[in-house]
N, C-alpha and C positions, 0 to 999 in steps of 0.2 A: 542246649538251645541251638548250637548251630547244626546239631542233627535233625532238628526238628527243621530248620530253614530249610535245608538241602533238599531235605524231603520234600517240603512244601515245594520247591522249587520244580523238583522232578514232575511232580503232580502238577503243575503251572505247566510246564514247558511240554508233557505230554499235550494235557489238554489241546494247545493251544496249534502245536503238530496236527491233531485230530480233527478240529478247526480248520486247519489248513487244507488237509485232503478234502473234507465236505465243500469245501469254497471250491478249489478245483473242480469237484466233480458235477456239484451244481452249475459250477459257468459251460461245463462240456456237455452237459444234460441240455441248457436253455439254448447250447450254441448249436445244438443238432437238431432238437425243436425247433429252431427258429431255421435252420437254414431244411428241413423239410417241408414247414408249413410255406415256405418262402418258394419252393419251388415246384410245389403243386398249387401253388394260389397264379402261377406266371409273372412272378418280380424279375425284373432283371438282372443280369448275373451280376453286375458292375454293384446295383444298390444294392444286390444281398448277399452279395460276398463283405461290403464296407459294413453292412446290419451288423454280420453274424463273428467280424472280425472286433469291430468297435464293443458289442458284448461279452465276449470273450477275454477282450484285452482289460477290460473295467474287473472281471471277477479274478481273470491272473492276477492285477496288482494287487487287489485287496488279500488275495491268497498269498503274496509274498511279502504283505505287511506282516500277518500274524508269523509266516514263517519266524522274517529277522525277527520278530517281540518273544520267540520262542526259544531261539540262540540267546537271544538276551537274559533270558529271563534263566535258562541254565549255563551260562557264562559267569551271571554276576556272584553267584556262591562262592565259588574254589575255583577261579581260570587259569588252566592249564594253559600253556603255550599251542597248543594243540587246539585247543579248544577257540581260543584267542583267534588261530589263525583262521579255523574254520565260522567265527563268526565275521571275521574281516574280510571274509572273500564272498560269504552270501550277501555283507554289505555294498561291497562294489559291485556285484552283479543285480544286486536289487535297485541300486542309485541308477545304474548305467540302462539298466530295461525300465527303470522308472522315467527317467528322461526322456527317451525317444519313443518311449510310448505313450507319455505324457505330450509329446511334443504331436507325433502323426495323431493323436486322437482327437490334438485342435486342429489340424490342419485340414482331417476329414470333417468334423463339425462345419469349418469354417464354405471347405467343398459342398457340404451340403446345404447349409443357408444359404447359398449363394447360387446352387440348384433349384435352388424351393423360389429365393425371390426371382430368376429369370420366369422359370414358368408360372408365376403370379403374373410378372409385366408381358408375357405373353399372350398367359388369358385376358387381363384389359386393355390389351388394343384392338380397335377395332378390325373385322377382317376386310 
């Protein structure tokens, strides 16, 4: 029985590796799409550097969900010290780029409503 877990585990924790790299590669795919079509369409640099940064940084995190779910999920069988440690360090670095890029990804949100409503109250006043 616990040969059969481990295994399943390995097969979980591949997957979910394999999972990860498609996530990365997808956000760097959307993120060079977006910042081509952005700069033959004449966006300016400021909003589509913020575009192509703010898309990019949503598909990293979700790529370093499945990462730690992947340590986790071959951690919990038979944790080595080793293994332990190497899950305890992609955790702080996924806590720590989760934070501040959880954090800048409101603060750009917030720059950009806040861009969007001036030139609303621009367009209705009168000239």
């Amino acid at each position: 029985m616990e040969q059969l877990l481990h295994a399943s585990a390995i097969i979980l924790s591949q997957l979910l590796e394999a999972a990860t790299l498609v996530l990365l590669a997808v956000g760097a795919l959307l993120a060079t799409k977006n910042l081509l079509v952005g700069a033959f369409t004449g966006a300016s640099a400021s909003a589509l550097s913020l575009s192509v940064w703010q898309g990019m940084s949503r598909w990293l995190m979700v790529g370093l969900e499945f990462m730690l779910a992947a340590d986790l999920v071959s951690t919990v069988v038979a944790p080595t010290w080793d293994e332990l440690g190497r899950l305890a360090t992609i955790a702080a670095i996924r806590t720590l780029l989760g934070f501040f890029l959880g954090r800048d990804l409101e603060l750009a949100r917030r720059i950009s409503l806040e861009t969007e409503e001036a030139a609303g109250a621009s367009r209705r006043r009168p000239s």
